[in-house]
Residue, then its C-alpha position, 0 to 999 in steps of 0.5 A: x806886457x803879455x807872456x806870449x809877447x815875452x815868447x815872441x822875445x825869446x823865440x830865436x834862443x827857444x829855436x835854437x834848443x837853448x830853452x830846453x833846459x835840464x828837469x828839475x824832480x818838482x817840475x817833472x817827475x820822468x827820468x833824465x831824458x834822452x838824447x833823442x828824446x831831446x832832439x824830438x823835444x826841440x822839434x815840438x819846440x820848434x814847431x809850437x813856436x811856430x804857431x806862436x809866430x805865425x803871421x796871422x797871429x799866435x795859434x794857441x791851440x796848435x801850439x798847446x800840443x807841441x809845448x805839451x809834447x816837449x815838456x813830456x818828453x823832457x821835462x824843460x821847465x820853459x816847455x811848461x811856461x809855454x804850456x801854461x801862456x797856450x792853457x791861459x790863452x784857451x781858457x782853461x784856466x783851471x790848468x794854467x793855475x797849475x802850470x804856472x805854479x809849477x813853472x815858478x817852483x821849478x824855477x825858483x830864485x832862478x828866474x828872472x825877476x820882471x818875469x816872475x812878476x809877470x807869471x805871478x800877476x797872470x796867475x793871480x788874475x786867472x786865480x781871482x776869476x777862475x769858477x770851479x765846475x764838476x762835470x759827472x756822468x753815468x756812462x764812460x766813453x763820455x765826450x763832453x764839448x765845452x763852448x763859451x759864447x764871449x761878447x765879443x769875437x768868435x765863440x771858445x770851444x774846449x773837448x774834455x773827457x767824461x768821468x763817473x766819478x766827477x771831473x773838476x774844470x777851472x772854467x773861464x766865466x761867462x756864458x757856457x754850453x756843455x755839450x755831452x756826446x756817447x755813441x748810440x745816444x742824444x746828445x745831452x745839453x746843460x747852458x749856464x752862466x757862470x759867474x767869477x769865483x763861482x762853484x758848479x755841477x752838472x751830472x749828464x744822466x744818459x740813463x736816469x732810471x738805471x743805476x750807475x755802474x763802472x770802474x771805481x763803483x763798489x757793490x756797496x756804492x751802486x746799492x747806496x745809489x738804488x736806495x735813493x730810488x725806492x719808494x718811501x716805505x708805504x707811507x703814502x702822500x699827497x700827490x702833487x698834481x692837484x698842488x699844481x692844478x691849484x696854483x694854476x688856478x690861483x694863478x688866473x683867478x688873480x687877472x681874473x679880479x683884475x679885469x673884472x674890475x677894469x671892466x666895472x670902471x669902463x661900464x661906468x665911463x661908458x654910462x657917463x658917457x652915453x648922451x653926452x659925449x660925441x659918438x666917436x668918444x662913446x664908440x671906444x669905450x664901448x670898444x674897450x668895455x667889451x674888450x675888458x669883458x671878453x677877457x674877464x668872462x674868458x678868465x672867469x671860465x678858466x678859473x672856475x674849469x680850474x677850480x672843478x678839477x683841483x676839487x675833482x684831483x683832490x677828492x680822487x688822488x691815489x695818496x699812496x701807502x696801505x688801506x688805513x693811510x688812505x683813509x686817512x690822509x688828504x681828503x677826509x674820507x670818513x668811511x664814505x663812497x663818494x663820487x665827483x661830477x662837474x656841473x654847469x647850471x643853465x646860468x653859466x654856472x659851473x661847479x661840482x656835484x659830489x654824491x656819496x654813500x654809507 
């Protein structure tokens, strides 16, 4: 039996202000409440224990704030418990961990066995999924909207407030979007998986080229940050870009091969087939010989228009640090001016032509 059917149970003692019983120093470390601060606890009870019984079904999430309201203003242990049922109800298990400790140390040898077992069984099921997520960002004033998007039924949201200095959230597994909003910017977005027992972060970097400074920042901090953004101390290297023209290349040769091939058979099928076979028959494998060699020219012209320009970003790239490094690294340069032209022979051909001079 879930704890909110438990609640349901109680509702007419918790009514009655029976449940808002006297704080306990490890539960909550305010001062003896006050008669009218207990009269305004009852009334949050009340009201949050109306939400719980409303005919349509509990509303956790009106309820959350009436419990929370309750447990502030006096400290009532039960106020906690219902905070905690709300917390675990709305997916922020992170928080309904804490409550429910809280709940039972507070509580003690006080509490009724069959409930001790239930608040102990919630808590170790949230325990045994529950996946940690820092959430950092480089501006205050951060609104961060988290939504899980569950199988089944509606989608689950939750609004948290962002921190430079990184916010930790017990987060309910599954698929998740993190929405971060500031004033006068867009939106930053960051979907994820998360999976059980799993261990994330995320910064939202509104401003990623400027260093990051607030409150908690020493003058030590932001210039440990702006080191990590200068340059390597002019010791050059190679660039990544004629990597990336290269893999692109790598890339189509590899289909290119492979029709090439496919072609070759289908030549050989339709030359078997030709005299032979009935027309209809040889008409599709001519159909699909010129298909399969379509595509190969295509890829072949591809694969050599990449090669041209992988040869032609290697020999030209910036390698970056001073003169003698340039000289030095990635192509050999050998002393030698030199230039790249792409060329294309009569044949179809094409390639590179590569003047140089002493």
């Amino acid at each position: 039996m879930r704890l909110h059917v438990l609640f349901r149970l109680l509702a007419a003692a918790l009514v009655a202000g029976l449940l808002l019983g006297t704080a306990t120093g490890s539960a909550w470390s305010g001062e003896s409440p006050s008669a009218q601060e207990i009269e305004q606890a009852k009334k949050h009870m009340r009201a949050g224990v109306s939400f719980m019984q409303d005919p349509d079904g509990p509303k956790y999430e009106e309820a959350y704030p009436e419990f929370k309201k309750a447990y502030a203003l006096s400290g009532s242990l039960n106020a906690l418990q219902n905070l905690a049922i709300c917390a675990q109800n709305l997916e922020l298990d992170g928080e309904a961990i804490e409550l429910y400790g809280k709940f039972l140390e507070g509580k003690g040898d006080s509490l009724d066995e069959k409930v001790k077992e239930q608040v102990e069984r919630d808590k170790e099921a949230l325990q045994a999924v529950v996946a940690w997520v820092t959430l950092s960002t480089d501006k205050v004033g951060v609104t961060i909207q988290d939504v899980r998007y569950p199988r089944r039924g509606s989608p689950i949201t939750n609004i948290y407030q962002g921190s430079i200095q990184g916010l930790k959230l017990g987060i309910h597994p599954g698929r998740h979007k993190f929405t971060a909003s500031l004033d006068g910017a867009k939106d930053l977005e960051w979907e994820v998986t998360i999976k059980n027992g799993g261990d994330y972060s995320h910064t939202f970097a509104f401003d990623p080229d400027a260093p990051v400074t607030a409150d908690g920042f020493t003058d030590e901090d932001q210039q440990g940050l702006v080191g990590q953004r200068e340059d390597d101390g002019g010791k050059g290297g190679m660039p990544i870009y004629p990597w990336i023209a290269g893999g692109v290349t790598v890339a189509v040769a590899i289909p290119m091969v492979i029709f090439m091939a496919m072609s070759t058979s289908k030549k050989g099928e339709y030359d078997d087939a030709v005299g032979v076979e009935p027309i209809s028959e040889q008409e599709d494998l001519k159909s699909d010989l010129e298909t399969t060699s379509l595509i190969a020219d295509v890829l072949l012209g591809i694969t050599a228009a990449g090669a041209v320009t992988t040869i032609i970003l290697f020999a030209t790239a910036d390698y970056g640090g001073d003169d003698e490094s340039t000289e030095t690294a990635g192509w050999p340069r050998f002393g030698v001016d030199y230039t790249v032209t792409p060329a294309v022979d009569p044949g179809g051909s094409a390639g590179a032509l590569i003047t140089g001079r002493f």
